[in-house]
N, C-alpha and C positions, 0 to 999 in steps of 0.2 A: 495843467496837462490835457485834460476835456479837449482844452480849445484845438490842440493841435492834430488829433485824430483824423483830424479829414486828409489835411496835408500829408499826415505820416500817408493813410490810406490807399491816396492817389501816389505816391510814388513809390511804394512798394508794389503797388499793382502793375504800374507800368512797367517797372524795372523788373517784374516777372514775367509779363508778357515778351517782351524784348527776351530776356536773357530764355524761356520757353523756347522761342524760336529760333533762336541764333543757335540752342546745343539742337535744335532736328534739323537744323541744315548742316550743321559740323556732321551729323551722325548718318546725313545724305547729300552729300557734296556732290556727287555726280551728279543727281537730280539737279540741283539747284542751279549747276554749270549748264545742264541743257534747258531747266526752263525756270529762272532765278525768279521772275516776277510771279508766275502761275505758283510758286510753293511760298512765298512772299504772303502773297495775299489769299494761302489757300485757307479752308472751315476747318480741316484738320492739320495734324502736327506741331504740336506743342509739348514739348520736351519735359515732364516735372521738375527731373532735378534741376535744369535750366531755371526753372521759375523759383524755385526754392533758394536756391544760389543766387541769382542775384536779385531777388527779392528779399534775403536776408541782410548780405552785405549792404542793399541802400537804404534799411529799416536800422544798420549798425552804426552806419554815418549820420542817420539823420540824430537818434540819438545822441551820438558824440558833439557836433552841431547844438544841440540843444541841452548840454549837459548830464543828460540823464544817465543810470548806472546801467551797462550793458548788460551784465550777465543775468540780473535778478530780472532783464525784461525777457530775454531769452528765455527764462525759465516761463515766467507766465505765459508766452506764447505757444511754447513745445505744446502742450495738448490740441491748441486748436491750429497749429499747425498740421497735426497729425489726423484732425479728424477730419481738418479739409482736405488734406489726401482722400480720407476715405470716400468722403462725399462726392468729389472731383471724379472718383472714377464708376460711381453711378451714373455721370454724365456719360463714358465712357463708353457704358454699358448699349444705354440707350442709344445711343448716336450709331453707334458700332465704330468708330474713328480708326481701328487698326491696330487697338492697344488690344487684341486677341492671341491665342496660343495657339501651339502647333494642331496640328491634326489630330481630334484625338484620338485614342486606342480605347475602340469597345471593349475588348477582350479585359480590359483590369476594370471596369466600372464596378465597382458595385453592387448589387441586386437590388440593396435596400435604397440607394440613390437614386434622385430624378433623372430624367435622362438629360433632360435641361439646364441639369448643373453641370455635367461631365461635357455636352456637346453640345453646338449651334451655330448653326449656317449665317446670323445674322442677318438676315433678309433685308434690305432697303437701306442697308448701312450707304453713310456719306459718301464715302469710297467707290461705291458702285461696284466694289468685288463681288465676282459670285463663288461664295463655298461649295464644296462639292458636299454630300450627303455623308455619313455623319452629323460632319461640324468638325469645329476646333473646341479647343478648351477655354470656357468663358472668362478668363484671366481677370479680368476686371471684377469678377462678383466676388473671387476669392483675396482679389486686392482690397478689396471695401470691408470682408467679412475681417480680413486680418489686422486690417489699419483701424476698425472697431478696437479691435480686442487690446491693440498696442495703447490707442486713446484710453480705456480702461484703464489699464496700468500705470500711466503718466499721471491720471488723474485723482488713481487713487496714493499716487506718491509724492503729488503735489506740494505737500506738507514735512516732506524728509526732513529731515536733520543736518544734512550737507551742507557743504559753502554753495553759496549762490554760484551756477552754472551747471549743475550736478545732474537737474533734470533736464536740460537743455544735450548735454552729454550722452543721457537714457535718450533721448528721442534720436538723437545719430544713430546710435547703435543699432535703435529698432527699425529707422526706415531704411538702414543698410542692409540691416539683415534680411528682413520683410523682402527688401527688391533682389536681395542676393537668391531666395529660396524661387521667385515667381519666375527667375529669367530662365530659371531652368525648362520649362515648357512655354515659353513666351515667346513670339516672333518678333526680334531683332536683328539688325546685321551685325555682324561680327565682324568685328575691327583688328588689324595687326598694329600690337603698340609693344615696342620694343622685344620683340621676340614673342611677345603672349598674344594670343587667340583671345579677345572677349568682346561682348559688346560694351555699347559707352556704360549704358547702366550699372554692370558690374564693375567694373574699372570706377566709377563712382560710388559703388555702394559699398565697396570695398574700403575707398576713403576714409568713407563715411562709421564703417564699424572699424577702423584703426583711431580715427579721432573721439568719436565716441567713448571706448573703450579707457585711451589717454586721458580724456574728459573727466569720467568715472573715477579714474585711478588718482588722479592729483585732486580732485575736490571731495575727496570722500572725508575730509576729516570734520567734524565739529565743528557748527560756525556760531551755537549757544541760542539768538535772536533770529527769524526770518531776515534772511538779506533783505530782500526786495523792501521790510515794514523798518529795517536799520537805515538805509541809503535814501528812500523815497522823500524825509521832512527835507533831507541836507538838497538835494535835486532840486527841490520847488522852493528853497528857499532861494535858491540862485535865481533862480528863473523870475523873484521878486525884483 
């Protein structure tokens, strides 16, 4: 299995860069009709769930390809897929990319909070936007602090009792949920899809906590052995 790591590697990478970019062009189609190559080859706009989705699906095939058992890999990966979210939007932070919130409102901040956590102009962002004074709300620090806490969780259940797929299920759940709470002060455009108002993200992240939750609910019963230590000899025995 060693050996294969680079291969899986490189092509779950690519197939989330690609699938990154294809859902922020879907989520800015107008842009892209007026200038397709400058958003193509732009430094920002790179969609998560885009890269999460079809970095998954082509880390599912390559598996299937290689015989190995889907769900118990699924499981191992749910934590550090979740932390590379977190990690992900430290880049985010730094860069200032546009993954920012709305305007914020001094009036509810805090007293005992930084001002730095509630508002910031981001100065010298990629983008070249200029904020006006306050700032917005730094959405990325609170996505990093939360996609922490959800890694906690996963990690420390990594050992459930479940049938194999169970923590992979918990990790929908949470980065549906996580992105369902963040869109609510987060700037995005808002999409009409079949009668509903929302952006792509929540229309995804919505997905994501209906399957999740399904996930949860059909593999909650006793599987006695870790799947992944049950299935792993039979997998590389093939692969003999």
């Amino acid at each position: 299995p060693q050996d294969m790591v680079a291969d899986f590697t490189v092509v779950v990478m690519l197939a989330g860069i690609v699938g990154a970019r294809l859902f922020h062009i879907l989520e800015h189609a107008d842009s892209f009709l007026a200038a397709p190559w400058e958003m193509i080859l732009s430094r920002s706009g790179l969609s998560i769930f885009g890269g999460i989705i079809f970095g998954t699906f082509a880390g599912m095939l390559m598996l299937r390809r290689w015989h190995f058992p889907v769900r118990p890999f699924l499981d191992a990966v749910a934590p550090a897929m979740m932390i590379g979210y977190a990690i992900g939007r430290i880049g985010c932070q730094v860069s200032g990319d546009g993954d920012w919130g709305h305007a914020a409102n001094m009036a509810l901040k805090p007293e005992w909070l930084p001002t730095w956590l509630w508002a910031q102009t981001y100065d010298n962002n990629i983008f070249g936007a200029i904020i006006p004074a306050p700032g917005v709300y730094p959405t990325p620090i609170y996505e990093s602090a939360m996609g922490m806490v959800c890694f906690a969780l996963l990690w420390f259940l990594r050992n459930h009792l479940f049938k194999a797929g169970w923590l992979f299920s918990l990790y929908l759940l949470l980065a549906g949920a996580e992105r369902l709470l963040i869109e609510q002060i987060r700037v995005n455009p808002v999409l009409e899809f079949v009668g509903l108002r929302a952006t792509q993200a929540e229309l995804i992240a919505s997905a994501l906590v209906v399957l999740g939750i399904l996930g949860m609910t059909f593999l909650s019963g006793g599987r006695g052995t870790p799947a992944i230590n049950r299935n792993a000899p039979a997998a590389i025995a093939k692969l003999k």
